[in-house]
C-alpha positions in Angstrom: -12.2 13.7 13.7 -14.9 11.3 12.7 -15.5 10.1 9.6 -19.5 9.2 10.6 -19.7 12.9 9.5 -18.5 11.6 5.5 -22.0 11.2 2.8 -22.3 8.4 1.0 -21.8 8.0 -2.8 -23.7 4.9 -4.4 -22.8 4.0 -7.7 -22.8 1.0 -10.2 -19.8 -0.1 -12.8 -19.8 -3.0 -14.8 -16.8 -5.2 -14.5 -16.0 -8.9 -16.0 -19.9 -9.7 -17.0 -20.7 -8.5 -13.4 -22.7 -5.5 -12.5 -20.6 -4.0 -9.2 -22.6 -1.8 -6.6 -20.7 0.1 -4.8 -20.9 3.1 -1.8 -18.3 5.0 -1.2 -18.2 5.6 2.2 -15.7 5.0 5.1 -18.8 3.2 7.3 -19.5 1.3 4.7 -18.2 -2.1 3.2 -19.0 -2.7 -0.5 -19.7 -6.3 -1.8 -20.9 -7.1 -5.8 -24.5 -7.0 -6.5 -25.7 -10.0 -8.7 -26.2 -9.6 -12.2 -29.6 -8.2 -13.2 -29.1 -5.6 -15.8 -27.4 -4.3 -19.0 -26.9 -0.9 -17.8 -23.1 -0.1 -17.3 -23.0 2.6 -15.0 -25.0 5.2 -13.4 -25.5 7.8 -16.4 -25.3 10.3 -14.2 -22.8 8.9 -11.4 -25.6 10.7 -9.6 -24.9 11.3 -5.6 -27.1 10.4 -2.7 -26.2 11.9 -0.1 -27.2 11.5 3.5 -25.8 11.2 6.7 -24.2 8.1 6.8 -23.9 7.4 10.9 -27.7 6.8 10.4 -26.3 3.5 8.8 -23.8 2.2 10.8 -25.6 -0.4 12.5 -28.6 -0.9 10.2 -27.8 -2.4 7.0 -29.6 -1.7 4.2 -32.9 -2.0 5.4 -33.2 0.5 7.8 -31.1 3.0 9.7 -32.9 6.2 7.8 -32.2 5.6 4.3 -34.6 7.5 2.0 -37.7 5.2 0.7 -36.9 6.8 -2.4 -33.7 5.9 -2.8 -34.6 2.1 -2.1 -37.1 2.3 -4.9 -34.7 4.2 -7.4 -32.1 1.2 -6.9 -34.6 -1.5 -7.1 -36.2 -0.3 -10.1 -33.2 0.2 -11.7 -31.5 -3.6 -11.0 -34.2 -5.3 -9.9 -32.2 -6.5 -7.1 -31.5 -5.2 -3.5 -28.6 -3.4 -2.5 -25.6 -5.4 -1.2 -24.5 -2.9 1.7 -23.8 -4.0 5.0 -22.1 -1.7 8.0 -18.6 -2.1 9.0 -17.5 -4.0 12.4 -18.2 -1.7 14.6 -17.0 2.5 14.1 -13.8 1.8 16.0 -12.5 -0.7 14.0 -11.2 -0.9 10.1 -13.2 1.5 7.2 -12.4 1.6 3.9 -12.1 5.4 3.3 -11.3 5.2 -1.0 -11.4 2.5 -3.4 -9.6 2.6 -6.5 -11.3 -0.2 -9.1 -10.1 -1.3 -12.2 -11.9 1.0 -14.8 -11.8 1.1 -18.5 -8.3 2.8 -19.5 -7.1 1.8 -16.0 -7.0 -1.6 -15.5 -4.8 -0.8 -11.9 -4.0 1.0 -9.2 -1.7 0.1 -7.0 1.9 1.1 -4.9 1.1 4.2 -3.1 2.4 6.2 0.2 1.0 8.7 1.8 2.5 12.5 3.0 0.5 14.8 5.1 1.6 18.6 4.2 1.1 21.8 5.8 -2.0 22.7 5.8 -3.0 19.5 7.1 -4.2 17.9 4.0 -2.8 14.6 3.7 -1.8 13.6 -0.3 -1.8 9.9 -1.1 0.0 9.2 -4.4 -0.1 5.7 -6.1 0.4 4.4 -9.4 -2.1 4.9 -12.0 -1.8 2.2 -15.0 -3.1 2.6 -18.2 -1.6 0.4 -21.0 -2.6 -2.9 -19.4 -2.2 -4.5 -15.5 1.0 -5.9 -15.4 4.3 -4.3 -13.9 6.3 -3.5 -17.0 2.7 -2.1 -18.7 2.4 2.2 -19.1 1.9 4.0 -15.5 2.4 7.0 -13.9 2.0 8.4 -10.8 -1.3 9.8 -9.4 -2.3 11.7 -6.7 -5.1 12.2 -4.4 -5.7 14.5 -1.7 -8.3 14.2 2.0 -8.4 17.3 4.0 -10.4 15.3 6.9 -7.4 13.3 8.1 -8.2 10.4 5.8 -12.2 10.1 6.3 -12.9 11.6 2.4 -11.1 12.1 -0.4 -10.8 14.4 -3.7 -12.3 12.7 -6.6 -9.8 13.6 -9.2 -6.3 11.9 -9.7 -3.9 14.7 -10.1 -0.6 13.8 -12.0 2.3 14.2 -10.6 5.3 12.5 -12.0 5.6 10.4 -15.4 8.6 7.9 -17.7 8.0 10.1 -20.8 10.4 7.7 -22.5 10.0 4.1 -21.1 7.8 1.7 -19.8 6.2 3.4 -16.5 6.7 5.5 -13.4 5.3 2.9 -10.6 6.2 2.0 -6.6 5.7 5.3 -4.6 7.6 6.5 -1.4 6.8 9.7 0.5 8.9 11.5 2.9 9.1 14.6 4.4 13.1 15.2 5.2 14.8 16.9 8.3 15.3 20.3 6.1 11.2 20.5 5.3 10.9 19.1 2.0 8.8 16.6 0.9 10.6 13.9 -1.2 9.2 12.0 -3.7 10.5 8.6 -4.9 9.3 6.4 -7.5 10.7 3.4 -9.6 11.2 4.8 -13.4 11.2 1.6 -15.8 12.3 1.9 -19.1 13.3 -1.9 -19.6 14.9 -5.1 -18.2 18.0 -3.5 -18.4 17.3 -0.5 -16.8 14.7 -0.1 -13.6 15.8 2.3 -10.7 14.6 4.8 -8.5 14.0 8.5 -9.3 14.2 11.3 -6.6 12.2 14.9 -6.6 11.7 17.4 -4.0 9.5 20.1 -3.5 9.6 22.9 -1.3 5.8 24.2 -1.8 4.1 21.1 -0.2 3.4 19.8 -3.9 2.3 22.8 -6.3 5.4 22.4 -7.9 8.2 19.3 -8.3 12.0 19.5 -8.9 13.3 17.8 -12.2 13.7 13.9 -11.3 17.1 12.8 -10.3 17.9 9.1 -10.4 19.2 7.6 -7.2 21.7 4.8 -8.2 24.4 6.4 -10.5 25.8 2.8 -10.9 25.8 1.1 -15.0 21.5 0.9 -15.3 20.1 -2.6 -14.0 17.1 -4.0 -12.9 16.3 -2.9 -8.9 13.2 -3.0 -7.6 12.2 -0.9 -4.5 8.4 -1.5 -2.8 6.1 1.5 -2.0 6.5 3.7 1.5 10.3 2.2 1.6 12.3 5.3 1.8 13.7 6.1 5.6 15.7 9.2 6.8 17.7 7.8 9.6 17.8 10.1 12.7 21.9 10.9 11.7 19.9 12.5 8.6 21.1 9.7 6.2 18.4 9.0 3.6 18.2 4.9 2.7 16.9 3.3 0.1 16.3 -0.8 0.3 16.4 -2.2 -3.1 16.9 -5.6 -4.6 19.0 -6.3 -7.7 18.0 -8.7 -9.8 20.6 -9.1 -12.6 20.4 -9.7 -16.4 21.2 -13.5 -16.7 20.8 -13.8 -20.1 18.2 -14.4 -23.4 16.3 -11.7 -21.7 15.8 -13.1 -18.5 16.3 -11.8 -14.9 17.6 -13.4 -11.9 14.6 -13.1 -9.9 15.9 -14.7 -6.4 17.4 -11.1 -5.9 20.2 -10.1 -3.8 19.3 -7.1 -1.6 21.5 -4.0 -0.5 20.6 -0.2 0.2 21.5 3.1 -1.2 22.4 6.0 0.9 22.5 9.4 0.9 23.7 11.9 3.1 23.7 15.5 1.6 19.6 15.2 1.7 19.5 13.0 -1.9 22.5 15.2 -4.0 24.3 12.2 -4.2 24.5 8.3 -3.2 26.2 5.5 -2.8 25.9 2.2 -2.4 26.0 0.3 0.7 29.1 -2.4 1.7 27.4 -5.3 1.7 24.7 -7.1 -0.7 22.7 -9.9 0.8 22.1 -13.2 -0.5 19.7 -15.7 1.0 20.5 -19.3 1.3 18.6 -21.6 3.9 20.3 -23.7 6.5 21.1 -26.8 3.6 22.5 -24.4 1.5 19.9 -24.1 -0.9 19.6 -20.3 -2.4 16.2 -18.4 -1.5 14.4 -15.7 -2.5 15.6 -11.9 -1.1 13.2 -9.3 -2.9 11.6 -6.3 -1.8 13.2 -4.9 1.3 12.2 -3.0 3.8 14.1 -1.1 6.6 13.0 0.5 9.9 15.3 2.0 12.6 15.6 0.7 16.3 15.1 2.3 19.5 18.9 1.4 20.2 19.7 2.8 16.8 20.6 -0.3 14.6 18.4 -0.4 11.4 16.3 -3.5 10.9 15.9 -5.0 7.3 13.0 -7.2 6.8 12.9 -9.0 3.2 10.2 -10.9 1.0 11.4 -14.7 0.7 10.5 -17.8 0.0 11.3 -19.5 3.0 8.4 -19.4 4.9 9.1 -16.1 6.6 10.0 -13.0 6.4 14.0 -12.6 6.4 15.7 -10.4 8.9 19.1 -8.1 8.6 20.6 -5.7 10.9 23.1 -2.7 10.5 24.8 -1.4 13.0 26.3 1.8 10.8 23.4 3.5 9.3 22.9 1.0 6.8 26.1 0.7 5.4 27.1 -3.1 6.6 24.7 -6.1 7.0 24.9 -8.8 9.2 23.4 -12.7 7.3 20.0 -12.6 6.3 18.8 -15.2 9.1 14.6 -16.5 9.1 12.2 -14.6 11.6 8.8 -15.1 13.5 7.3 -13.0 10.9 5.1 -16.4 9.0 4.4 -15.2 5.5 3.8 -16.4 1.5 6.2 -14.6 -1.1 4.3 -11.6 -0.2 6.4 -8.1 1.4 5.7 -7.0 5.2 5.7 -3.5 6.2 6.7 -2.3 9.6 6.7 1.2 10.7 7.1 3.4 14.6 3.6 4.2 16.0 4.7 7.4 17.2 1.6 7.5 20.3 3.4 4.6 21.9 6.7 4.2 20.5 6.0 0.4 19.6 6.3 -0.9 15.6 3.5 -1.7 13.8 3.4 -4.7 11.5 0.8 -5.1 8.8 1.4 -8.4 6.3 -0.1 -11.6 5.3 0.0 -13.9 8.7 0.3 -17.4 7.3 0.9 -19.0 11.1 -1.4 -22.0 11.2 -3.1 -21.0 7.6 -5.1 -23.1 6.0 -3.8 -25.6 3.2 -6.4 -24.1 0.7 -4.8 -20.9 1.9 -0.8 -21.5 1.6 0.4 -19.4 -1.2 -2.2 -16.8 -1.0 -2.0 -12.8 -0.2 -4.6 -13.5 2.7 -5.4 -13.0 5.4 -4.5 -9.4 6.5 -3.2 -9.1 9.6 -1.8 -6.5 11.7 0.4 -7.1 15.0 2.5 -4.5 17.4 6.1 -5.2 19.0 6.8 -3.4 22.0 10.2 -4.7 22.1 11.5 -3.6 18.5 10.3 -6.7 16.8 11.6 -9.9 19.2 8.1 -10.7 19.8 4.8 -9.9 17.8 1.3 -9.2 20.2 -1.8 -7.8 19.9 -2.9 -9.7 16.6 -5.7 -7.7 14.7 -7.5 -8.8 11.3 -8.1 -6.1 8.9 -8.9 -8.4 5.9 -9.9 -11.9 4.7 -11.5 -12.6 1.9 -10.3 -15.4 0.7 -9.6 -14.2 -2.9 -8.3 -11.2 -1.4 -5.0 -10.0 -2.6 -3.7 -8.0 0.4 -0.3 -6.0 0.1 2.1 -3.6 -1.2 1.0 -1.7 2.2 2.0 1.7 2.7 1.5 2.7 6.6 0.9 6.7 7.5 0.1 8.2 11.1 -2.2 11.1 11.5 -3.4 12.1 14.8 -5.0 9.3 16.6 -5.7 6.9 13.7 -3.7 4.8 11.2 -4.2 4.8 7.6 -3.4 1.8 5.2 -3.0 2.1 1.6 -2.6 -1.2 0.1 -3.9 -3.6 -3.3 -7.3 -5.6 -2.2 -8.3 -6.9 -5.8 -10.5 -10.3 -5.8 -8.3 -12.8 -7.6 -11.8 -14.2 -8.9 -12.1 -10.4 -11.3 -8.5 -9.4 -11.8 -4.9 -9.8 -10.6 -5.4 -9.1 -6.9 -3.0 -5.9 -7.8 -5.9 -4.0 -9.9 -7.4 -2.4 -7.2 -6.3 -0.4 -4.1 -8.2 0.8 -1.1 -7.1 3.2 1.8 -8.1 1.7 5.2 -8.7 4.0 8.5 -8.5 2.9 11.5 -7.7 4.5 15.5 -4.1 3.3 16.8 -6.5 2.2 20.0 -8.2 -0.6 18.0 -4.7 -2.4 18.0 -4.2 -2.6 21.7 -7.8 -3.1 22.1 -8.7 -7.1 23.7 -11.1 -9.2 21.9 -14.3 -9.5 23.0 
């Protein structure tokens, strides 16, 4: 499957009193375009299409793009066009953007799910009433039937909080019995956030009625994108954190983390023994937020969780999830930013995509940057093979959802520039083969 095959879409949108040029195509980076018009957008969103391998090591001003379409762009902005290749056709390609648009100020917290007929769906969360968390969303979906390389251009809807603040924080999974599960946080207010559960058993065309996972008095848990795990006993678990009403309408935000657990395929749940809370070697309470969980070749499940400390925190269960052993500090350098590890199921080794902050730079510390992938072939002791997918220094790089198909690995994560919006305002699907990770630097 090669995604040299794809055409490329140019268009132009207008964004914070900057006119963006863009080209859809996964050979292609995008970077901003100066300024040089009042024109907002394409009227036409008209396509150009071409074969976009003649590209992939030219730049703009060669590699077999139309003469026409040079002049059509400079006499419309006056300006050249900001398009460079990628880094070489094995490496990263951004395959979809999702920008901030009028009416949909973000898109962010997706997963992916390939179904049947080999498409492969990814659903994220689609905001409408403003950026932040607690603003109106609901889940969105779209669809690639070239294993990632294009996508559909339409969002279809697939689950909404008719009621309450937003449907947000995707998780995809295709259980032991055939279904695909869908899970999503449903927000109505600071008293009540938790996770919803539907199934369907048509690969999508139509959705079971949503169930909500934590029959517990309603509270405030939060549970990241692609975080859902059926454990090879068939038990279903879901990592959340609880953070508690303390009062005048405020949360405890430190967290204490836990899972839920399910073993009649999602009919009902409990919740698990322990709940976790971080302290540091002096004592001093930490941050435990966003878990995530991924099961070991010896068949203990590893939690890794979001913290201040410097790190990311580790936990281990030796009972499907149901006990914890201390949240202790791991190799795993990162800001307050979640870490998402998955199985590469070519090689058997984990993946680990998050925001290395070993060595990083003072202007640096704090930031969702760089974006870093590494691969453990000893279930996460050690960390090797260190790849950069991102680093734009404004870059806001996370909430990553990881999905295997075929040969290559696909990404689906925020990217905004902190310099135009939140960082969490815009989300991108990156492509890439499993090879490049083992591949040595040249």
């Amino acid at each position: 499957m090669r995604c040299e095959r794809s055409r490329v879409r140019f268009f132009s949108v207008w964004s914070r009193d900057r006119l963006r040029f863009s080209a859809e195509c996964p050979d292609l980076v995008r970077q901003p375009m100066p300024r040089s018009s009042k024109a907002k957008i394409f009227p036409d969103r008209r396509v150009f299409p071409w074969q976009s391998a003649h590209m992939r090591d030219e730049g703009v001003s060669g590699g077999g793009i139309p003469v026409l379409l040079l002049l059509c762009v400079v006499t419309t902005f006056a300006a050249p066009v900001m398009v460079r290749a990628a880094d070489g056709a094995s490496g990263p390609q951004q395959t979809l953007r999702l920008p901030p648009a009028e009416g949909n100020p973000r898109n962010s917290e997706g997963d992916f799910i390939t179904l049947k007929d080999g498409r492969v769906m990814f659903a994220y969360s689609r905001f409408s009433g403003g950026a932040g968390d607690h603003d109106r969303a609901v889940i969105a979906a779209r669809f690639s039937a070239d294993g990632g390389c294009t996508w559909t251009e339409d969002d279809v809807e697939i689950a909404v909080n008719p009621s309450g603040w937003n449907a947000m924080s995707v998780s995809l999974l295709r259980l032991q019995d055939g279904r695909v599960a869908l899970f999503y946080l449903r927000k109505n207010s600071l008293a009540d956030c938790r996770p919803m559960m539907q199934t369907t058993s048509d690969e999508g065309r139509t959705w079971t009625e949503p169930v909500v996972c934590i029959p517990d008095p309603a509270a405030y848990y939060v549970m990241n994108n692609d975080r859902v795990v059926q454990l090879d006993s068939g038990r279903i678990v879901l990592p959340v954190a609880l953070h508690e009403n303390i009062g005048n309408g405020k949360l405890d935000m430190q967290g204490r983390v836990m899972c839920w657990l399910s073993d009649d395929g999602g009919r009902s749940w409990k919740r698990s023994r322990s709940m976790l809370t971080a302290f540091s070697e002096n004592g001093k309470r930490l941050i435990a937020q966003e878990p995530g969980v991924v099961q070991l070749k010896d068949g203990r499940v590893m939690m890794f969780v979001r913290s201040n400390a410097g790190c990311q925190l580790l936990s281990f269960s030796e009972d499907d999830g149901d006990t914890w052993s201390t949240l202790i500090p791991s190799e795993i350098i990162s800001p307050v930013s979640p870490a998402s590890i998955e199985r590469i199921p070519a090689t058997g080794d984990l993946l680990l995509v998050w925001n290395d902050h070993d060595g990083i730079r003072a202007e640096l510390r704090g930031k969702r940057t760089p974006f870093r992938a590494a691969v453990s072939s000893d279930d996460g002791r050690t960390w090797n093979h260190l790849k950069t997918i991102a680093d734009n220094p404004h870059g806001w790089y996370c909430y990553t959802a990881i999905h295997f198909v075929e040969d290559h690995v696909l990404l689906g994560h925020c990217a905004g520039d902190r310099r135009e919006n939140n960082g969490l305002a815009e989300t991108w699907v990156t492509r890439f083969p499993v090879d490049w990770l083992y591949q040595q630097e040249q």
